[in-house]
C-alpha positions in Angstrom: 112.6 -47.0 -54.7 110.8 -48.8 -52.0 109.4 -44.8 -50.9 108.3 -44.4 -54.3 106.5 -47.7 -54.9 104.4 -46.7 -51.2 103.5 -43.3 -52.5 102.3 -44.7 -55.5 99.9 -46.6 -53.8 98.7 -44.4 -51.7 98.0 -41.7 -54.8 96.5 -45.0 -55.9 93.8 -45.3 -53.1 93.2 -42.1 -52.9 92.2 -41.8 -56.3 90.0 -44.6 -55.5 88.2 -43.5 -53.3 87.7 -40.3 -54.8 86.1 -42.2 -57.9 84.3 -44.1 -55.1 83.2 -40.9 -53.5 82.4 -39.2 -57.2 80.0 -41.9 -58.6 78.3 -42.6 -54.9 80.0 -46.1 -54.9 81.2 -45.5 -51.4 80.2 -48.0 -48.7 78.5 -46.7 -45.8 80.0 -47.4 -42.8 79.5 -50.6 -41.6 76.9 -51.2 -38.1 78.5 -53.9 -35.6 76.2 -55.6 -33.9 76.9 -58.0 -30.7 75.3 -61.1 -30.6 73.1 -61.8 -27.6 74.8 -63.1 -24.6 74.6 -66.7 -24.5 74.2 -67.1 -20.4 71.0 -65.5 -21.0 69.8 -68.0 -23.7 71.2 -70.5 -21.9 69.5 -69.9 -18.8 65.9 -69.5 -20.5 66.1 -72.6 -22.0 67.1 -74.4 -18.7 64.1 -72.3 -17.1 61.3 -72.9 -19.7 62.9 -77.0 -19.9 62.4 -77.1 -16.7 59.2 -75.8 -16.2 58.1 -77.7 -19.0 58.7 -80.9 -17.0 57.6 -80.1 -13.8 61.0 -79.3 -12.3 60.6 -75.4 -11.4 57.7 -74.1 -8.9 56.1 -71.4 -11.2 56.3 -68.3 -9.3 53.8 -68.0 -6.5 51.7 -65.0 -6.3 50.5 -64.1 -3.0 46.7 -64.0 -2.1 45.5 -62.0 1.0 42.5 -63.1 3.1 39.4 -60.8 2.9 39.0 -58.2 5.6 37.9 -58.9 9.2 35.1 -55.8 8.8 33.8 -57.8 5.8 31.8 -60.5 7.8 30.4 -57.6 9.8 29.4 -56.8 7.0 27.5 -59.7 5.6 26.0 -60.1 9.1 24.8 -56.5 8.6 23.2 -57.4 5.3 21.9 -60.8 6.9 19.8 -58.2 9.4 18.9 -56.1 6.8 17.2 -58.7 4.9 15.5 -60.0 7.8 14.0 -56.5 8.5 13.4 -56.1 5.1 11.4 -59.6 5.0 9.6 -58.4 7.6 9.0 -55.4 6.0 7.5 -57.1 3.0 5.3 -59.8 4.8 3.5 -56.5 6.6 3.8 -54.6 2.6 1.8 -57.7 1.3 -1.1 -57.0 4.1 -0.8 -53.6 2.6 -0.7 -54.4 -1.1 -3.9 -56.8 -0.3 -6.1 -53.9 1.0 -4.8 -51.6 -1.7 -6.1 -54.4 -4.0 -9.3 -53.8 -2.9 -9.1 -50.5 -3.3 -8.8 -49.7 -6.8 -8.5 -45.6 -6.7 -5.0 -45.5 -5.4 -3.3 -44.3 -8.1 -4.5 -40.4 -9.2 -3.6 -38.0 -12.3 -2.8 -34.8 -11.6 -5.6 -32.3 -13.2 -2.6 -30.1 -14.1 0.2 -32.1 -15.8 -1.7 -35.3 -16.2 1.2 -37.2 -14.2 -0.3 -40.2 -12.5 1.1 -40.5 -9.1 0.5 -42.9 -6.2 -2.4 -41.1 -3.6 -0.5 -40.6 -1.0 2.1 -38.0 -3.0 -0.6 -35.9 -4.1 -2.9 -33.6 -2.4 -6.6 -33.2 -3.3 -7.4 -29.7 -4.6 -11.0 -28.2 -4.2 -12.7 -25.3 -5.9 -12.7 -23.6 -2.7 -8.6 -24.1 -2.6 -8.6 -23.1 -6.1 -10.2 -19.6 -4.9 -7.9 -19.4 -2.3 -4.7 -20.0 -4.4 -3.0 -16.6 -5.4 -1.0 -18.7 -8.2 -3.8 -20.2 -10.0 -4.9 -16.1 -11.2 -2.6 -16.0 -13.6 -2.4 -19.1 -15.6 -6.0 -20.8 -16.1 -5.3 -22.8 -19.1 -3.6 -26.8 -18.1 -2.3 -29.4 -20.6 -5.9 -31.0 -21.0 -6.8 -28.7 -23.7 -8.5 -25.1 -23.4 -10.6 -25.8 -20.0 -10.0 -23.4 -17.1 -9.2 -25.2 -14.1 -12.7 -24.4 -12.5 -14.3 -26.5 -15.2 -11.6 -29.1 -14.5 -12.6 -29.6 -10.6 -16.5 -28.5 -11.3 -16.2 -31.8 -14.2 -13.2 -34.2 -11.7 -14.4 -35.8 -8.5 -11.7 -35.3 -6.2 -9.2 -34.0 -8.1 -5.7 -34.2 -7.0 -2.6 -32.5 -7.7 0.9 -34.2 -8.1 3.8 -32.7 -5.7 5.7 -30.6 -8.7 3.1 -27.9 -7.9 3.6 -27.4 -4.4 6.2 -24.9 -3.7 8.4 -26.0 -0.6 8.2 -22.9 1.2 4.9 -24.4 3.8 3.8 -27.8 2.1 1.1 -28.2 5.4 -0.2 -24.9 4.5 -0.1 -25.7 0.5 -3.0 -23.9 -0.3 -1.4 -20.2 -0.9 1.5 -22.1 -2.0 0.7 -23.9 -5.6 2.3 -23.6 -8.8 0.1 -24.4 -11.4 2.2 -23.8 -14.3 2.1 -27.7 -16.2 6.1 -27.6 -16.3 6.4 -26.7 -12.9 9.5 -28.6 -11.4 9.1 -31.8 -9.6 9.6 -31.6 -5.7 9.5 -34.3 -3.6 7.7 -35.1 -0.6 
């Protein structure tokens, strides 16, 4: 008796859970999770009481002195500003006298670039008949005058260094690129 009674029950459970597994009434299975450990907690509280009351040394980070070189340095740039002090008391004796001067600063009869004198190099109509490059384009940026009425109408007209080619700068004059978009080269 005591056989049948158990497999009663177990036809019982099963068809349970087969109603459970029919109408989706089945409990997924359940996730066990482990608390945190208490030491850990334990410990962070003493750790943050403590530091909150002055007990604990925070931790120390470690600092490392600057570089022997890097006074060499600084004396180096201490020299450097002396010579460049020195530089700029002879400049101002310079600046004065280009003060007086007031043509220092040219444009350039090609491009119309205005450049400081000594980057640019004067150009004569006896260059201009000497230059091979000049044949070929006559007409510059200031409108449709040839650049023999440009030096014939310009007292000492200059050109800027983007129209000297680098191949002989000294002997420039069978070396020019008059072409206004000529690229820049400097002396």
């Amino acid at each position: 008796s005591s056989t049948s009674v158990i497999e009663r029950s177990d036809e019982g459970e099963i068809a349970a859970e087969r109603h459970r597994l029919e109408n989706g009434l089945k409990e997924p299975p359940t996730t066990q999770f482990f608390p945190p450990y208490p030491e850990d907690d334990d410990d962070e509280a003493k750790d943050e009481n403590k530091l909150m009351h002055g007990l604990k040394d925070p931790p120390k980070t470690q600092y490392f002195p600057p570089y022997p070189e890097d006074d060499d340095d600084e004396e180096e740039e201490e020299a450097e500003n002396q010579r460049q002090s020195s530089s700029a008391v002879i400049g101002r004796s310079d600046k004065r006298e280009v003060a007086e001067e007031p043509v220092q600063l040219r444009k350039c009869i090609v491009c119309n670039v205005i450049c400081c004198l000594n980057e640019m190099l004067p150009f004569t109509a006896d260059e201009y008949k000497r230059t091979r490059w000049v044949k070929s384009v006559r007409w510059t940026t200031q409108g449709r005058k040839s650049l023999m009425e440009l030096l014939s109408t310009t007292e000492s007209p200059y050109l800027c260094a983007s129209h000297f080619l680098p191949t002989d700068i000294n002997h420039h004059s069978s070396h020019i690129d008059l072409r206004p978009d000529a690229m820049p080269i400097f002396l």
